[in-house]
C-alpha positions, 0 to 999 in steps of 0.5 A, spaced: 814 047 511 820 053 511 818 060 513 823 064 510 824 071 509 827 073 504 830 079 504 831 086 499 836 084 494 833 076 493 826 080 491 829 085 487 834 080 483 828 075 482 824 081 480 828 086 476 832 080 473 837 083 476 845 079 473 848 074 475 844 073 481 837 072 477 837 065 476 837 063 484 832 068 485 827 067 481 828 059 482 826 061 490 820 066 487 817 059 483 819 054 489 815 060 492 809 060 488 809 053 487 808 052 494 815 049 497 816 053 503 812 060 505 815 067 504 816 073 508 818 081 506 817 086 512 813 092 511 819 097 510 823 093 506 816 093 501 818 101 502 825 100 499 823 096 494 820 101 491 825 106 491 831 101 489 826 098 482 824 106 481 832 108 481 834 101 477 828 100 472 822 106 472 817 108 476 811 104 472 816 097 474 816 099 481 810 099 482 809 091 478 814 090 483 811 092 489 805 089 487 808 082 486 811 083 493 804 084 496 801 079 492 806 073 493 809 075 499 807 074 506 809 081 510 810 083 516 809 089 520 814 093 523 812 096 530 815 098 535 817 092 539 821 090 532 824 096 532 827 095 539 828 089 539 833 090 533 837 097 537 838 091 541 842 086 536 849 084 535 849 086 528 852 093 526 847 095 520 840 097 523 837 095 517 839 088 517 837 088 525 831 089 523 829 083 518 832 080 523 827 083 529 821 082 524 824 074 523 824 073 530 818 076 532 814 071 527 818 065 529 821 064 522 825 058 521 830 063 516 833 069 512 835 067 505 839 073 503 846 075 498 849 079 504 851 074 509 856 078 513 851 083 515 846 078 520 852 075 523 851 074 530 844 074 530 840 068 533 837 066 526 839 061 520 841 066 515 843 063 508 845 064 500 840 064 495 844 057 493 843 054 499 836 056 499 835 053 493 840 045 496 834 046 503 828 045 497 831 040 493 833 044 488 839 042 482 841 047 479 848 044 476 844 043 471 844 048 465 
């Protein structure tokens, strides 16, 4: 079974239909809900969520979003040893460090994210949406 991390832009896409990335995401988000593999959001990320899906679709939606992340995913804390570990990492973007922090602390097997060159240099796999989806046995060539 994969643990996999999705990060903030693979949630929202799937959540928010968000175009043209919405199809991968929400083949991922069913692959989730169908059992495929087991799926992680950290608890700041939760926070942005909110903010994101207030700003792109109301507040009434934020919240639909927000509680299907709770309800659908699994979360992980965020506490001081991911905070430190994440000051340490070779990433230029604190934010992006620390999803990476948060992976590592649970031992997850990979972050699934649309944004590549933000967990460059880290020691976790780190994969597309797409590449995801070829992990799981998922074709979608097909229309």
């Amino acid at each position: 079974m994969i643990h996999a991390l999705l990060d903030t832009n693979v949630i929202l896409d799937a959540l928010l239909e968000r175009l043209p990335w919405s199809t991968e995401a929400t083949t991922i988000w069913q692959a989730k809900l169908d059992r495929q593999f087991t799926a992680y959001v950290t608890a700041t990320s939760v926070t942005d969520i909110f903010y994101i899906s207030r700003r792109h679709a109301g507040r009434e939606k934020a919240w639909q979003v927000v509680y299907s992340s709770l309800d659908q995913l699994s979360v992980i804390p965020v506490g001081s040893k991911e905070l430190q570990l994440a000051t340490t990492l070779a990433g230029n973007d604190f934010e992006d460090n620390l999803q990476v922090a948060c992976a590592m602390s649970r031992q997850l097997d990979l972050i699934v994210t649309r944004n590549l060159s933000g967990f460059a240099g880290n020691d976790i796999l780190v994969i597309t949406p797409q590449q995801m989806l070829l992990r799981l046995g998922i074709d979608t060539s097909s229309p």
